[in-house]
N, C-alpha and C positions, 0 to 999 in steps of 0.2 A: 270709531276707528274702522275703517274698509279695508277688507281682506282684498288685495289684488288677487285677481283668479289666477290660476297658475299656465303658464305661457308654453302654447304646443312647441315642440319639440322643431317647426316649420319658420317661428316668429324669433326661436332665438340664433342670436349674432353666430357665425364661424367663431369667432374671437373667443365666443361666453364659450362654447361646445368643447372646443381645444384645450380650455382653462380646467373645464370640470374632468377631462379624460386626462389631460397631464394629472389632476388632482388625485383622480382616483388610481391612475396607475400607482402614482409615487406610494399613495396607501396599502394598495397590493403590495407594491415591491418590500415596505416595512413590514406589513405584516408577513409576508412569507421567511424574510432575514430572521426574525421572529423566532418565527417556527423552527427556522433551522439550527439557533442557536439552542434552542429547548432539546429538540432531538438530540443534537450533537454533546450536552451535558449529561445527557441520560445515556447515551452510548458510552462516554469518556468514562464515564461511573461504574459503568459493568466491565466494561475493557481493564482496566484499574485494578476492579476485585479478581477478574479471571488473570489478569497477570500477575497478582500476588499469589491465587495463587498455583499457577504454573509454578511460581518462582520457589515456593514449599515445597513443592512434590518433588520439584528439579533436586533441592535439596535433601531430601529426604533421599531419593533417589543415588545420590552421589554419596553417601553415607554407604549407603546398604554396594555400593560398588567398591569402597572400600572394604569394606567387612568381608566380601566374595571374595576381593582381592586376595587379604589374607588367607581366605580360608585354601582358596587352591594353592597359595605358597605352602601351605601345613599339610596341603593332601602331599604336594610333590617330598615336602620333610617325610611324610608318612612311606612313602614308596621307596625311602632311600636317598632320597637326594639332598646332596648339604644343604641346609638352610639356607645362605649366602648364594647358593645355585639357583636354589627354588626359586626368592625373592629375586634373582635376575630376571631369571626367564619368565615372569610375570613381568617387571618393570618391562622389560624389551618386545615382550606382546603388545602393552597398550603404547608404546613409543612407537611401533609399526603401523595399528590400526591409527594414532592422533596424526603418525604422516599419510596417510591413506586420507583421510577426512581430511586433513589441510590440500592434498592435488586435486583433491576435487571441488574445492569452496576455489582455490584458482582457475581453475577451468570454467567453474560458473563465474566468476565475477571477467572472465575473458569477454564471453559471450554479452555483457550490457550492452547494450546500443547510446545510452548517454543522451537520452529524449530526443532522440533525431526528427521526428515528424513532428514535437512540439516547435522544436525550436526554427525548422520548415515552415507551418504556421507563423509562429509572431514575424519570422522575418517578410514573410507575404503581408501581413498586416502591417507592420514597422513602412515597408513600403508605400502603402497605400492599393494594392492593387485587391481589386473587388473578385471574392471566389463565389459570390451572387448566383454569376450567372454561367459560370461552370456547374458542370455536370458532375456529381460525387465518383469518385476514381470505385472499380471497381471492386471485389473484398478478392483478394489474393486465394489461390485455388487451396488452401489449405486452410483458411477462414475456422477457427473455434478449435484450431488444435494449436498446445501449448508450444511455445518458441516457433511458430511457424513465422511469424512478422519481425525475426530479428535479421539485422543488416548486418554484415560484417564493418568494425571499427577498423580504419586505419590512422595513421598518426598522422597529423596535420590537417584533420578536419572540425 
């Protein structure tokens, strides 16, 4: 049996060269998908436990806000004030603060932008048109401070 000696790198085809780099990208590319599903199950797994338990404490938490509850309706009993008064003016405290928390989760959900620079992209893509060979757009003068890159929404875009 004769071992063919093994063929410089000079004697082999374009064709063989292209075959082996498609070959071995595509094995890259698997083994990295790979990797990232591994990662991404070991993350999902901690994510999971830490939001059960968030989800506990929240609990636990909202308990012990009842229990405050009542207790400041028994001090205001304690001070004098009817019962039926007391437990108002607690229910009418948190009915203030939950409308305070609901203006301002609409005020932030005003401010979305609605992926406007994604969907920028695919449509440049969707087109065909090459950002190659364009030059990357500058980073806006406020670059790394929070809400700096939001666009104002208008209706019908």
């Amino acid at each position: 049996m004769t071992l063919n000696p093994p063929t410089e790198p000079q004697e082999e085809s374009l064709g063989a060269l292209v075959a082996a780099a498609s070959d071995q990208i595509s094995t890259l590319v698997r083994a990295e998908i790979e990797l990232a599903k591994s990662e991404l199950r070991f993350d999902a797994k901690r994510a999971g436990v830490a939001a059960g338990l968030f989800g506990a404490a929240a609990f636990m938490a909202h308990l012990c806000l009842i229990l405050a509850s009542f207790a400041i309706a028994y001090a205001l009993v304690g001070l004098g004030v009817w019962t039926w008064l007391a437990f108002t003016i607690v229910t009418v405290f948190y009915l203030i603060v939950a409308s305070l928390l609901i203006f301002l989760g609409i005020r932030r959900l005003k401010g979305l932008t609605g992926m406007k620079r994604t969907l920028r992209s695919l449509r440049t893509i969707k087109s065909g048109e090459s950002g190659l060979g364009l030059a990357t757009p500058p980073a806006p003068s406020g670059a790394g401070q929070v809400g700096s890159h939001r666009e104002p929404v208008s209706p019908g875009q």
